[in-house]
N, C-alpha and C positions, 0 to 999 in steps of 0.2 A: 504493500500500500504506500503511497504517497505518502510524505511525511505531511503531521496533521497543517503546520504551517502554511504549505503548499495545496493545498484542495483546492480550496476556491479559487485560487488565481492558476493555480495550471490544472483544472480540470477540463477544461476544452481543450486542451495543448497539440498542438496538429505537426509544428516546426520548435527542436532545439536547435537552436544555434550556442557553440561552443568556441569560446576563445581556446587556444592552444597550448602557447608557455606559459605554463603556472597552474592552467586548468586540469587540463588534459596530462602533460609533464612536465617535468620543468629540465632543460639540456637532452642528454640523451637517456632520463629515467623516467619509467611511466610514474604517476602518482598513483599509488595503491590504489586498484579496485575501480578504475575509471573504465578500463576495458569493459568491464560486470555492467558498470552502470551502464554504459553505452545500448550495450547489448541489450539490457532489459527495458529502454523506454523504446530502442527497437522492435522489442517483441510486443510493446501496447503499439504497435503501428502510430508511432511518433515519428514522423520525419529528423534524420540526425545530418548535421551542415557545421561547418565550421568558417569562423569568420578569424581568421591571421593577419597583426601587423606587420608580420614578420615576413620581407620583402627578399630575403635572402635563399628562397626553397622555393622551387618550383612545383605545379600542384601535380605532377606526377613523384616527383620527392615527396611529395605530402603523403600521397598512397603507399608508398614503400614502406615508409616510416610510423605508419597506421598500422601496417600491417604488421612489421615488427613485433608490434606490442598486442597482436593478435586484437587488433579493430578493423575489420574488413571497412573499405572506403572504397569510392569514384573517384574519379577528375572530377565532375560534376558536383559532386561533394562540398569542393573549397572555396571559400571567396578571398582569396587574401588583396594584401594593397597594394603587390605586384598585377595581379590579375584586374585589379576595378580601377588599378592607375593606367594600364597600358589601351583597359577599355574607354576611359574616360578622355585620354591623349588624342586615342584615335579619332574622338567627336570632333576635335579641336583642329586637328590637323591629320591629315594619313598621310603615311611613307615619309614621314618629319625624321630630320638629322637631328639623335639626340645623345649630348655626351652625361652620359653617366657614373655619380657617385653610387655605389651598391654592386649587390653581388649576382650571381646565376639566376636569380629568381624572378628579379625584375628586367634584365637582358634579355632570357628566353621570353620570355611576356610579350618583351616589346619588338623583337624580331619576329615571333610568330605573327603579326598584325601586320606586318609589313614595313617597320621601323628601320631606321640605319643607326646601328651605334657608331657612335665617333669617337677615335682615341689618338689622332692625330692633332694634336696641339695647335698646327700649323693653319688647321682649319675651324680656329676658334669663330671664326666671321660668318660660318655654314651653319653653326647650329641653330636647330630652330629651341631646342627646349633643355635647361639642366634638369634633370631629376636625382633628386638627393632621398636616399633609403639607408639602412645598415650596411654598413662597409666596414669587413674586420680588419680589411688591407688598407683600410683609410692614411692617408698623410698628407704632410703639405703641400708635395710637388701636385695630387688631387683636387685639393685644394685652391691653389693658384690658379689650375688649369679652369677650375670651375667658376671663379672669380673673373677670369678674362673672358669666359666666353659671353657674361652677363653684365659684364662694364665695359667691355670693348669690345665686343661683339653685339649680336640682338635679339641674345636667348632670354627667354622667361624661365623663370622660375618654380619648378612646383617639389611635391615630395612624398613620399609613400606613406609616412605615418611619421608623429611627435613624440612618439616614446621614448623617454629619457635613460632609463634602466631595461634590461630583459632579466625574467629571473631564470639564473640555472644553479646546479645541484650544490656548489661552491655559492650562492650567494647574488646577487648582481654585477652585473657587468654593463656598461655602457651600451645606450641603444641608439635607433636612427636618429632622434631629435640634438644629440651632440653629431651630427655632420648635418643636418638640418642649420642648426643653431651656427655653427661656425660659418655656413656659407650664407646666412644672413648677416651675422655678424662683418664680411669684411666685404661684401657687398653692399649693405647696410639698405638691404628688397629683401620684404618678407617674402614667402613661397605665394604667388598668386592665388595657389590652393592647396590641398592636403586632401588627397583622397580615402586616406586609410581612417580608421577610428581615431579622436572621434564622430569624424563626419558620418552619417549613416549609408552613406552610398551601395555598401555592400551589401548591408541588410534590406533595405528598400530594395535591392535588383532581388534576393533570393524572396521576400515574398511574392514581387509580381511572376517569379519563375515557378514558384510553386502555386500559386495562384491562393494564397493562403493571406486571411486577414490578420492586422494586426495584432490584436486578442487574441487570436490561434498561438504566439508565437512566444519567445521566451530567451534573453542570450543570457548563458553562464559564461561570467569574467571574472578575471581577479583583479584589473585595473579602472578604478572609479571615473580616472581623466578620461579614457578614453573607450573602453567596453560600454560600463554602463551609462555614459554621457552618448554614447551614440545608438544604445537600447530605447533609451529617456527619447532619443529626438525622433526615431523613428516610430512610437509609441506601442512599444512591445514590453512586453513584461520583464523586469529586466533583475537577475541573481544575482546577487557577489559573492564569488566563492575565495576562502579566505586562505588558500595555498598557494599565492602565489605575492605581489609586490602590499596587497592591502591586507591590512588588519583588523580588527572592531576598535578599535581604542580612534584610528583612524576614522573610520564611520560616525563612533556614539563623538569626537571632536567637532565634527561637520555639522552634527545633528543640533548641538549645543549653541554653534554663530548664528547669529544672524543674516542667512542668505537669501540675497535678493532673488527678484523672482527668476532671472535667466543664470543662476549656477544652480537652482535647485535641481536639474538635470543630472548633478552630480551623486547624489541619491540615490541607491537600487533602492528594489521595491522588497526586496528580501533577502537578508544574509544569511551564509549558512556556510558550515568552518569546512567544508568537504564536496564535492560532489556524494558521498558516502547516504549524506542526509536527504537525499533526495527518498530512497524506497525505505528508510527507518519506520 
């Protein structure tokens, strides 16, 4: 049974949507018993989807890596903010020259669409677009390149997701919003836009794709900036689960200020220390 918490707001429950690091695992360790859970909202014919910041995995890596930990997945499955950045670029421009801070995840993205990466310096004048994601190869000569193509050149600026931290099994590690943050920083142009959480972009495409209303639908996250601020905006029902960057001390703090009306977005609608508590 549903835990008793959860009845009424996921008793119609049609679509989970799952954050990945921290929820689901955190590096390369499953979090106890998420496989189980998976499987058994599965088995009430629950639709299961996964929304990732995390620009560095392509969503066939995602499958692989699903499956590892014995969670059968689709391609179809993921929406991360490789995948609804390369989709939202393409609106903007197709076959755009674009040089790239990030890794494999947001390259094959933007190559399968029809994209040209650019990694010749020389043709900082040709790009149309920088996109800045997680880059664990990040440095300065990156850096500068990505600064000329947007001050001396006539690239715009955007970015796959603001996550400042990623959690893995040691702890936190720096995330995409420090090479985000630095290339506004000495450009001194915010990102035009940010397609990953917390914008809702992703969630918005997988309801119209599942053809599933809002109230049908539900994301489990462990980051309040950006998971549940983009549940909140899409008006889904939105969990925070407490294994990964948020805590309760964090939540009952937020709960206690005084927030205006546009940060109370920041707010899940229910906490809960596990995925575990979901069938308790």
């Amino acid at each position: 049974m549903i835990m008793r918490e959860l009845i009424d707001q996921l008793k119609d429950l049609k679509l989970a949507i799952f954050d990945l690091d921290g929820v689901i695992y955190r590096g390369i360790e499953l979090i106890p018993n998420t496989d189980k859970i998976v499987q058994e909202l599965k088995d009430l014919s629950i639709k299961v989807i996964y929304n990732s910041n995390n620009s560095t995995v392509t969503r066939h890596m995602y499958v692989e890596r699903l499956n590892r930990f014995n969670i059968p997945s689709e391609f179809s499955d993921f929406y991360t903010s490789a995948s609804i950045t390369a989709a939202e670029i393409t609106k903007i421009k197709e076959n755009a020259n674009i040089y790239i801070i990030g890794d494999v995840g947001i390259r094959e993205e933007l190559k399968d669409l029809g994209h040209s990466i650019v990694t010749n310096e020389k043709q900082y004048d040709q790009v149309d677009f920088v996109i800045a994601g997680l880059d664990i190869k990040f440095n300065y000569n990156k850096l500068r390149v990505a600064q000329k193509c947007i001050i001396q050149g006539h690239a715009e600026f955007f970015a796959t997701n603001p996550d400042t931290t990623i959690p893995m099994p040691d702890g936190l590690w720096p995330g995409a919003g420090v090479m985000v943050n630095a290339i506004q920083t000495c450009t001194g142009k915010a990102p035009v836009k940010i397609f990953g959480k917390p914008e809702p972009f992703g969630i918005k495409l997988s309801l119209k794709d599942f053809d599933i209303q809002p109230n049908q639908a539900c994301i489990f996250g462990d980051r309040l900036n950006t998971d549940i601020v983009a549940g909140n905006r899409a008006k889904i029902i939105t969990v925070a689960v407490l294994t990964g960057v948020t805590t309760r001390e964090m939540i009952e703090d937020l709960k206690n200020r005084s927030l205006k009306n546009d940060e109370k977005d920041i707010l899940p609608d229910i906490v809960i220390n596990s995925l575990d508590e979901i069938f308790k």
